[in-house]
N, C-alpha and C positions, 0 to 999 in steps of 0.2 A: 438788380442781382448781378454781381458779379462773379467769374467765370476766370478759371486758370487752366492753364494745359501742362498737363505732363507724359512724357515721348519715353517709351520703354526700350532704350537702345545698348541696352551692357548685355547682350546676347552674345558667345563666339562665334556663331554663326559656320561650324566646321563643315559643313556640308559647299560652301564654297571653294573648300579649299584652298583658300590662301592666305597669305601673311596679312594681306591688310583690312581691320576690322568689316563688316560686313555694314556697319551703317556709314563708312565711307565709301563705299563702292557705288559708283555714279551711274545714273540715266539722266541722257539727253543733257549733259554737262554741271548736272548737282548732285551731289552726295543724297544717297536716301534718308537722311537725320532731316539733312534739309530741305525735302521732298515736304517732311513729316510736317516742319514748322511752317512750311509754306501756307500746307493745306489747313492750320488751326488759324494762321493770320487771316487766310478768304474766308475762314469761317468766324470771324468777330474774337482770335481767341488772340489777346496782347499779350500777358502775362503768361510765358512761358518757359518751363522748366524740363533737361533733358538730362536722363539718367543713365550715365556708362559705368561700364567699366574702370577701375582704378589706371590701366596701364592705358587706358584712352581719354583719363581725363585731362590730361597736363597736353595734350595731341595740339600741335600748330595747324596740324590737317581738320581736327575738331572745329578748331576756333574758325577758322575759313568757312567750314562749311553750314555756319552758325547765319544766320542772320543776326543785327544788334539787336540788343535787350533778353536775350536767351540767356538762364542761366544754367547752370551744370549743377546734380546729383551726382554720387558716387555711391555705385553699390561693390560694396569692399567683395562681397563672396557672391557667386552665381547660385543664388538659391532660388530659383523661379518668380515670375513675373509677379505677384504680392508680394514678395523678397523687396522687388524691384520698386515697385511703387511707393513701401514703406520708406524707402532712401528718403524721396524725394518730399516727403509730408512737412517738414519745416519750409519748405516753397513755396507753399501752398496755402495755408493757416487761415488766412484772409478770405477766402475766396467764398462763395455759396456754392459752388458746383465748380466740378471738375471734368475737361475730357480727357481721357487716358486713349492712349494710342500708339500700335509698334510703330519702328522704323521702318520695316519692312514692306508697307501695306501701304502703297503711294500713287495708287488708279481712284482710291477712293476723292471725292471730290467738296469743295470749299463747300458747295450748297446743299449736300445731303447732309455734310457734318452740322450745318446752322440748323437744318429741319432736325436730327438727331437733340439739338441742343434744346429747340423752342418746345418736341414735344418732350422732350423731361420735365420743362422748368413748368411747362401749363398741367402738366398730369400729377406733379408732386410726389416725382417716382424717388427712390433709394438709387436706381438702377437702370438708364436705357443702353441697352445695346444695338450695335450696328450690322446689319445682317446681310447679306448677297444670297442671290437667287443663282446658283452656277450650274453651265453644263456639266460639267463632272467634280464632283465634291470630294473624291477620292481623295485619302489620307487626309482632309480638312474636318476639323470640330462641327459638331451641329448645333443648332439649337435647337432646342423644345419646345414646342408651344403646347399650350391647353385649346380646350375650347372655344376659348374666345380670342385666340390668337395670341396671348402674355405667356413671354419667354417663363418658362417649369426650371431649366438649368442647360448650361451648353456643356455636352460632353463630347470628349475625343473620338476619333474613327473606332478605338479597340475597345470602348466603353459602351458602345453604342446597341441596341439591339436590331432586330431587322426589321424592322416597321420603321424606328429611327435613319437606318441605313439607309431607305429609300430616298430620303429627304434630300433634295439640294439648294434647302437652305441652312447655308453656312456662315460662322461665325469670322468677322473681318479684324477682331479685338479692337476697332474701335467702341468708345465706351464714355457714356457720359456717368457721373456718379455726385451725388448729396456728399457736398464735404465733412458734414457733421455724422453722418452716417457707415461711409466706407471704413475708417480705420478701423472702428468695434468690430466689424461684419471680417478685415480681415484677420484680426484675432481668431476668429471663431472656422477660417479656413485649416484643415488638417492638414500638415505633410504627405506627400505624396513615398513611397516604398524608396526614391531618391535621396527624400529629403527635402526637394524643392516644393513651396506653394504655388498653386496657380491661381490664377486673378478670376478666372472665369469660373470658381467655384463659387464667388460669392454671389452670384446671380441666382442660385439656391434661397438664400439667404432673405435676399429680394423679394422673392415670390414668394415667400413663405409668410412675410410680413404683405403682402396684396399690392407692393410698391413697387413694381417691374413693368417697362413698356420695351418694346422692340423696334426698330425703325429698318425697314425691309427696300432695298433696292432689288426690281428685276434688271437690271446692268451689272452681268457678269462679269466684265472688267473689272467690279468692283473688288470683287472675290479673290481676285491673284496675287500672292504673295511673293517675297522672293527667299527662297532655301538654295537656289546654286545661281550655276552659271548660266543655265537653259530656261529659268523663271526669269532670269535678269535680263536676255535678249530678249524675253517674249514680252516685259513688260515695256521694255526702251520703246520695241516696234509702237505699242499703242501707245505712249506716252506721246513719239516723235507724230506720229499721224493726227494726232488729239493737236499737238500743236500747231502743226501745217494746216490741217483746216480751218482753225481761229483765225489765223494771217489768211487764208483765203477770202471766207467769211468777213473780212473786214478792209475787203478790197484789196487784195495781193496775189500775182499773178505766178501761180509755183507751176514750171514745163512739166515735171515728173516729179511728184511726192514721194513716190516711192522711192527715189536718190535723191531725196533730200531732208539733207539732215541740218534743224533747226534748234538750239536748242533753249531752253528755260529760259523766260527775262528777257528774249530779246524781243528788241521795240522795231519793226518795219513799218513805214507810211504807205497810205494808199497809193495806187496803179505802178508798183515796185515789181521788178518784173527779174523771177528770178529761174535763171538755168537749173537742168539735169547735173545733178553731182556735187550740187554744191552744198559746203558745210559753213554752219554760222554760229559761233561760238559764244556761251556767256556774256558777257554786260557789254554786248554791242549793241549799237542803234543805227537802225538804218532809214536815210530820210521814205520823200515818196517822190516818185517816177524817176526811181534808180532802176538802173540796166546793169544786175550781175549775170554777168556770160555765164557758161557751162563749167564745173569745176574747181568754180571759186573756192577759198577758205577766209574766211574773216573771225578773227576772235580779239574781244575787247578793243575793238574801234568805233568808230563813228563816222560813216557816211554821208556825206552833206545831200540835201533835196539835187537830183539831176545828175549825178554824177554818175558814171560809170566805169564796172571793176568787171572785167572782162577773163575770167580763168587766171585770174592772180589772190597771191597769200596777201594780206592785210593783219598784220599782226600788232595789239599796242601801239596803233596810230589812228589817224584823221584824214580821211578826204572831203577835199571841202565840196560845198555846191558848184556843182557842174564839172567838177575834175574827172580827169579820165586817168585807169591804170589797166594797164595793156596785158596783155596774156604774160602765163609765166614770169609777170616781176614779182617782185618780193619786197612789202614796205614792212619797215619793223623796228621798236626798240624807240620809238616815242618820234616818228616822223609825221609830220603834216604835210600834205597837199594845200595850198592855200585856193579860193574857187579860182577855177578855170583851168588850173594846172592838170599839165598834162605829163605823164611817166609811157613810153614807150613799150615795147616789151621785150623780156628776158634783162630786166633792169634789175637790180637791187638801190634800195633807200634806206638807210641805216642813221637813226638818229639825227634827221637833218629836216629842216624847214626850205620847202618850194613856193617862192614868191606866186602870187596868182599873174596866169597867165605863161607864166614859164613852161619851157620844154625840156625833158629829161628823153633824148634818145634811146635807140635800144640798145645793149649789151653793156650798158655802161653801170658802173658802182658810183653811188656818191653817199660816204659815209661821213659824220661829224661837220656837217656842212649847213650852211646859211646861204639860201640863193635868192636874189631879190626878185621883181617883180621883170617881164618879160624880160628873161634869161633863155636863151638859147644853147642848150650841151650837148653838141653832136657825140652820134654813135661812134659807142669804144669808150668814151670819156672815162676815165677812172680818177678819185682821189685819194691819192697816194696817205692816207692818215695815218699809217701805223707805222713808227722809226724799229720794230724790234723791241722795244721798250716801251712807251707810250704811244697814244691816241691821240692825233695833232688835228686841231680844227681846220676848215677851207672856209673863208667867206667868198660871196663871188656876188659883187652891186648890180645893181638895177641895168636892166639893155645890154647886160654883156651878152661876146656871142662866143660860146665856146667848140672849138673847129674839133672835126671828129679824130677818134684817136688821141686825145689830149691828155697827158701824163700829171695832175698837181700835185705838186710835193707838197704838202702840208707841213708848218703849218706856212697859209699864204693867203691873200687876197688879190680879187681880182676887180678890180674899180670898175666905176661905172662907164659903161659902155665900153669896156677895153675890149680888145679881139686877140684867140690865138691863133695860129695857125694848126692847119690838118699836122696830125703825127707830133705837136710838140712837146717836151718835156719843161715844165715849168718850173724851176726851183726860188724863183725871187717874186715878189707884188708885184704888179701892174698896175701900173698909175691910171688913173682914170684917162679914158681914151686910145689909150695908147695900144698900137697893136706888136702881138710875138709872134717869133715862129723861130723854129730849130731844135734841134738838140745842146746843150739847153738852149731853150729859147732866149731868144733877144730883140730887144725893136727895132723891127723895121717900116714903122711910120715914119711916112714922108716928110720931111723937116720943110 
């Protein structure tokens, strides 16, 4: 049996009040569209289809926040969620069954949506839907059940009577549904006094015909939605704690969970041991038995096994195993640490590759630079790469020793095993061996 997803995301979402669409609006470092496609992929769902907005469909922030092989619907007018689903039916054609699901609704989780799916397909319902048991259901849809427990119809808080009202259990809009059966049923759904259709009418429809099952979570998490800015912290909070305890749970040593903020996709190895404060950003990977100090930020790097990042930003680069970066540096803009390498701290590393084994002192910059294998760059070190105009490269060979305070004009190279002197100003090469010093520097190895 085959099974397709479609993500109901062309909502304004005005209750956020802001300019940028509401299913880009991120927890724990993903967009909620991509929250949505996440949770159909742990749920067995490939084939997937997400329906915006006309001025969100052409969106470069869209496409990002997509995973591969998602394709895009366009629902040209906001005419309510069957509006919505209707877009996307050429997407779909193929499939035996469909899960339909907002953007908004991203606590729910990969393994209730697979039991959502398995009892539809065993029950040979028209209709299952997905239900939360919540402490307060306020302003949330219910649903109905009969006697035997099968959803009667899910209506809103103002439709509701007071026997209904009592209920909390409520409707999450996730939704498995018979492909050959939804689009009739939503035919037959009436406009709303708006104009808009809604999707949860057709679950009327369902039970009418004796084809309607329910799949009920008591995990009130599952129930929270997001309409502003105060749903949206509430849900980061669980999202971020749901994730910190998997990395615990799987051997990871977190000082304070509660300041530390981890977020989606990111891959940490066991006995990794990581500081109060620290933040870990998207498609990073961090080995095992790393030592992140308190404070840290890494985003989209990679951590070698041993290494340790001690209250420093890691930004678009590589530490390798066993390299060390020191409080307050700052690597960034596609730098590598190669193993063993060591960055000092209140450094910057901008675009350049550290030989393994090399030392990168403190207070020093080395941007646009190639430094071989034990290299020594005393504190202060800076290279000079930028003329006003251009970004000039530094290479600097294997066993050089670079004396603290050392000025390179870029562009330049420093040969193997050459030496500066403390305070110098470098404007010319260094021949391999050969030692400088002065303003500008000049040799004075012993002839």
């Amino acid at each position: 049996m085959t099974i397709s997803g479609i993500i109901l995301a062309a909502g304004k979402g005005t209750r956020m009040k802001s300019g940028l669409p509401k299913p880009l609006h991120k927890v724990a470092g993903v967009a909620l569209v991509g929250h949505a496609v996440r949770i159909m992929r742990i749920a067995g769902v490939e084939n997937i289809n997400v329906v915006v907005s006309s001025d969100l469909a052409n969106s470069d922030a869209l496409q990002s926040a997509l995973l591969p092989r998602v394709t895009i619907s366009v629902q040209s007018e906001q005419l309510g969620t069957a509006d919505a689903l209707n877009s996307a039916r050429s997407a779909v054609e193929a499939a035996d069954s469909i899960v339909v699901a907002p953007a908004d609704m991203i606590l729910v989780t990969g393994e209730i949506v697979r039991q959502m799916i398995t009892t539809h397909e065993e029950s040979g319902a028209h209709a299952t839907v997905l239900g939360a048991l919540v402490d307060d259901p306020s302003g949330l849809g219910r649903i109905k059940l009969d006697a035997s427990a099968k959803p009667v119809g899910i209506l809103e808080e103002h439709e509701a009577d007071e026997e209904l009202l009592q209920s909390h259990l409520i409707n999450t809009a996730w939704y498995c549904f018979d492909n050959n059966w939804i689009w009739n049923a939503l035919d037959l759904v009436e406009p709303a006094e708006t104009s808009e259709v809604y999707l949860p009418r057709v679950i009327k429809s369902a039970a009418a015909a004796g084809r309607v099952r329910a799949v009920v979570s008591d995990n009130g998490e599952m129930g929270q939605g997001i309409n502003d800015r105060v749903q949206l912290s509430r849900v980061e909070t669980i999202m971020r704690q749901r994730t910190n305890e998997a990395h615990m749970k799987n051997g990871v040593t977190i000082q304070d969970p509660a300041t530390t903020y981890i977020d989606i996709d990111v891959e940490i190895g066991a006995d990794t041991r990581i500081g109060a404060g620290t933040h870990i950003g998207t498609r990073s990977t961090i080995g095992s038995n790393v030592l992140i100090g308190p404070n840290t930020q890494i985003t989209s790097s990679k951590i070698g096994n041993g290494a340790t990042v001690d209250g420093a930003r890691v930004i678009n680069s590589v530490v390798g195993e066993g390299a060390t970066v020191g409080s307050n540096s700052l690597l960034r803009a596609g730098s590598e640490l190669m193993p063993w390498a060591t960055v000092g701290n209140l450094a910057e590393i901008k675009n350049s590759v550290i030989g393994s084994g090399s030392k990168i002192s403190h207070f020093s910059y080395i941007g646009d630079t190639k430094i071989g294998v034990n290299v020594n760059v005393g504190a202060g070190t800076v290279t000079c790469n930028y003329d006003g105009k251009k970004k000039h490269p530094t290479v600097i060979e294997d066993e050089a020793f670079i004396g603290s305070s050392t000025m390179l004009i870029a562009p330049l190279t420093i040969g193997k095993s050459a030496r500066t002197g403390a305070g110098s100003v470098v404007k010319f090469d260094v021949v391999k061996g050969d030692t400088v010093a002065g303003v500008p520097a000049k040799s004075i190895k012993s002839k």
